[in-house]
N, C-alpha and C positions, 0 to 999 in steps of 0.2 A: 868113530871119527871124533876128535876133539878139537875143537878150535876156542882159543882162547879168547877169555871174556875181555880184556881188554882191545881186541880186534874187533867184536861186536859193538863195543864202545864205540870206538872210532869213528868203523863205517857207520854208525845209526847219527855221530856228532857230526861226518860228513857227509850226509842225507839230511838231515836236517837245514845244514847252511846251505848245502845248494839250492832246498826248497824257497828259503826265505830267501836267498839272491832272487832266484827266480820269478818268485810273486812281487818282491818288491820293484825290480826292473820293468818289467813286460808292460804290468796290465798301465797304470795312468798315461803312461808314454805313447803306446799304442791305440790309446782311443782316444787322447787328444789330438794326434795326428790325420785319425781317420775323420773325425769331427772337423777338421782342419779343410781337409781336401774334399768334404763330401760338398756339392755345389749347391747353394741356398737360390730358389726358385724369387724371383725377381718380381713384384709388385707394382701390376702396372695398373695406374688409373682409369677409370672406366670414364668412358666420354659421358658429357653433360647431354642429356636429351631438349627437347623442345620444353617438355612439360615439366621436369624441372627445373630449366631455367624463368621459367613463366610463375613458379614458385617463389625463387630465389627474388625476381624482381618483385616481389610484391612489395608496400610501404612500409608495412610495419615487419618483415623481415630487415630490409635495409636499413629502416632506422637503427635496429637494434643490432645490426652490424656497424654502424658509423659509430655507437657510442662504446663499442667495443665490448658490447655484454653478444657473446658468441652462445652461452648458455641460452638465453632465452631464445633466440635462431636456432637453434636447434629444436628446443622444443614446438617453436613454429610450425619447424619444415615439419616435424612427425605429427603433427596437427594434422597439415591440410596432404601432407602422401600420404600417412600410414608405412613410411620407411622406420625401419630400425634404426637403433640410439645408431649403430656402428656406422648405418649407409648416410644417415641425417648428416653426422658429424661430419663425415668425408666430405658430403655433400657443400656443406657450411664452409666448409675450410679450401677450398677449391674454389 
């Protein structure tokens, strides 16, 4: 059986662009859509307890919140809880 090389040609020239339609089309399209629709979990603040707010009222926290240095408040709150930078902060800013 002989099939001609320029027939090889062809189909291998038309395998070829299909693949590359194909990869180029599909993949970004399709995963930014799915990133799109997939539903981002909601971030809800944790209530203020007693003994953090009894933190939070202390004088030299408040001061250093009226003069608007948040940084040192923070390190305050992780002074006297031993809460992490991430809970302090929340904590400060609330």
């Amino acid at each position: 059986m002989f099939v001609p090389l320029w027939l090889i040609g062809v189909t291998l020239a038309l395998l070829v662009l299909f693949a590359m339609l194909a990869f180029r089309r599909g993949g970004g399209e399709l995963i930014e859509r799915q990133r799109r629709a997939t539903p981002r979990p909601v971030a809800t603040p944790s209530p203020v307890s007693t003994d953090q707010r009894a933190v939070l009222a202390s004088s030299e926290i408040r001061a250093a919140l009226e003069r608007g240095d948040k940084i040192a408040a923070i390190k305050l709150v992780r002074e006297r809880t031993g809460l992490g930078l991430k809970e302090a902060k929340d904590l400060v800013e609330r």
